[in-house]
C-alpha positions in Angstrom: -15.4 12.5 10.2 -12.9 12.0 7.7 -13.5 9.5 4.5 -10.8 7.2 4.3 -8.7 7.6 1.5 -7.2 4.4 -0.2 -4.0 4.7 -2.4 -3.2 2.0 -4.9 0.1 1.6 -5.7 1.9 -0.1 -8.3 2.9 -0.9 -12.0 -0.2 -2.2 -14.1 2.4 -3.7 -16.8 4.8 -5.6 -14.6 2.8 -8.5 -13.3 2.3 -8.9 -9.4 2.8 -5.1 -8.9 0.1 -4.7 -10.5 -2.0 -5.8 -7.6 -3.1 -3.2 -5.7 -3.9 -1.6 -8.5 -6.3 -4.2 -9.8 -8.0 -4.0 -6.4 -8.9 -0.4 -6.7 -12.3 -1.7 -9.1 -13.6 -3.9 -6.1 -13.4 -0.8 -3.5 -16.2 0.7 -2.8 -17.3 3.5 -0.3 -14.1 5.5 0.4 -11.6 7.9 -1.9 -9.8 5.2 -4.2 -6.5 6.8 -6.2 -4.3 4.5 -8.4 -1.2 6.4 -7.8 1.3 4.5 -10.1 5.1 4.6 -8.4 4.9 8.0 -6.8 8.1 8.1 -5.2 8.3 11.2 -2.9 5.0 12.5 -4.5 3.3 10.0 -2.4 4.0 12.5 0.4 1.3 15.3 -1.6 -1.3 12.2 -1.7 -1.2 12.2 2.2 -2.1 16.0 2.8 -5.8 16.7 3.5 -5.9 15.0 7.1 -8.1 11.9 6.1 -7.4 8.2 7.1 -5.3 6.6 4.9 -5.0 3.0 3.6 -1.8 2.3 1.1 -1.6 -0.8 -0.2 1.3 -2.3 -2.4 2.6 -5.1 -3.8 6.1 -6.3 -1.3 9.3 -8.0 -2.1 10.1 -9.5 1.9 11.4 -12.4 1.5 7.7 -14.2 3.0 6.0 -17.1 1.0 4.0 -15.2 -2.5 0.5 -14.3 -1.1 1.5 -13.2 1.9 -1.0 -10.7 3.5 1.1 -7.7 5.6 -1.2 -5.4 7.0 1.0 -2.5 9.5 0.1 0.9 11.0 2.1 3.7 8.9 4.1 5.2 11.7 5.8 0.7 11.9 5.8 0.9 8.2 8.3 4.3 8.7 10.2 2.4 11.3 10.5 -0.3 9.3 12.3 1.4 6.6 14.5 2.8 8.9 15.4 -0.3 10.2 16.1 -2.6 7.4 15.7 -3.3 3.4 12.8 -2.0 1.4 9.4 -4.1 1.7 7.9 -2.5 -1.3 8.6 -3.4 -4.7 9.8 0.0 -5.7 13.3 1.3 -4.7 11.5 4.2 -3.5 8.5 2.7 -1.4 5.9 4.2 0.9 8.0 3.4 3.7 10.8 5.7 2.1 8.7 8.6 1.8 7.1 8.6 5.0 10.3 8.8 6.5 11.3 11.6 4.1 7.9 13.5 5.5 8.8 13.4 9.0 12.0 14.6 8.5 10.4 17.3 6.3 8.4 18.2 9.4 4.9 16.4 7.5 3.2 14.9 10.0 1.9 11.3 9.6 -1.3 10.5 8.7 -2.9 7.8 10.5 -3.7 5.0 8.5 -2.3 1.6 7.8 -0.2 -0.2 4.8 -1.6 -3.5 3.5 0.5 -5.2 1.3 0.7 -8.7 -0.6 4.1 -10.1 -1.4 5.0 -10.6 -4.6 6.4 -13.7 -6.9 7.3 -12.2 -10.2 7.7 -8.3 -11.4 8.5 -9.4 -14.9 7.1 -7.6 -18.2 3.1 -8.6 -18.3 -0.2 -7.9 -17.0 -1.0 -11.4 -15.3 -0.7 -11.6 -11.5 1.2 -14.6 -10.9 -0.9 -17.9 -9.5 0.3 -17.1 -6.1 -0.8 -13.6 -6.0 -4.0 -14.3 -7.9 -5.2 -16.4 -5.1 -4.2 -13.6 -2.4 -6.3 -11.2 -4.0 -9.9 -11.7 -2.2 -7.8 -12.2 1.3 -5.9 -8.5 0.2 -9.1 -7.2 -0.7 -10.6 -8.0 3.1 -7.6 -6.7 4.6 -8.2 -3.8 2.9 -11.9 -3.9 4.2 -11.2 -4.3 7.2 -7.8 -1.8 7.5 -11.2 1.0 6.3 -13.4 -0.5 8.9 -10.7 0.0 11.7 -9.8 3.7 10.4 -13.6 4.5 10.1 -14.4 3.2 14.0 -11.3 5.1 15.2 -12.1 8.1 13.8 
């Protein structure tokens, strides 16, 4: 059986997405990388054929806080079907499409994300976000749990 790998991303320095990556501490029992903004190099972080769990901070449009938990392969979809739900102009979604039509195949695993209220200069989650992080840290929990019992 495969360890699940988790993959943090974000920008420490520019307030909510900075999220994810603050979560990586309270992780425990799988592969945790803090991967930055990856861009296309988030495709390299998905080779090895273990579970994976990304989680991000999101720019939707949904209320701040907002938990969104989807398999990869809808995450893919998704960015084919409308605007980018990551905060980067390059998301996860963006590069897993870019993989498939490299020939990489998906690796199963599921995005969890928490939407974001500010991605101004700073450090400091905003109040929203703050008070989304033990809810993104159990939907991270259980995204592992579900990857681990499938596998």
């Amino acid at each position: 059986m495969s360890r699940v790998r988790v993959i943090c991303l974000g920008n420490a320095h520019a307030s909510d997405d900075g999220a994810a990556l603050q979560l990586a501490g309270a992780l425990a029992g799988c592969e945790v990388r803090c991967a930055g903004r990856p861009g296309a190099g988030l495709l390299d972080l998905l080779e090895g054929g273990a579970p994976v769990v990304l989680v991000d901070a999101t720019q939707s449009g949904a209320p701040p806080g907002t938990i969104h938990t989807l398999e990869l392969a809808a995450l893919a979809d998704a960015a084919l079907a409308g605007p980018n739900v990551s905060s980067h102009g390059f998301g996860p979604a963006q590069a897993l499409v870019l993989g498939q039509a490299l020939g990489r195949p998906l690796p199963r695993g599921i995005f969890v994300g928490v939407e974001g209220e500010q991605f101004t200069p700073g450090e400091a989650l905003s109040p929203a976000v703050a008070a989304a992080m033990p809810a993104l840290t159990r939907a991270v929990q259980a995204a592992i749990e579900a990857l681990t019992a499938d596998a």
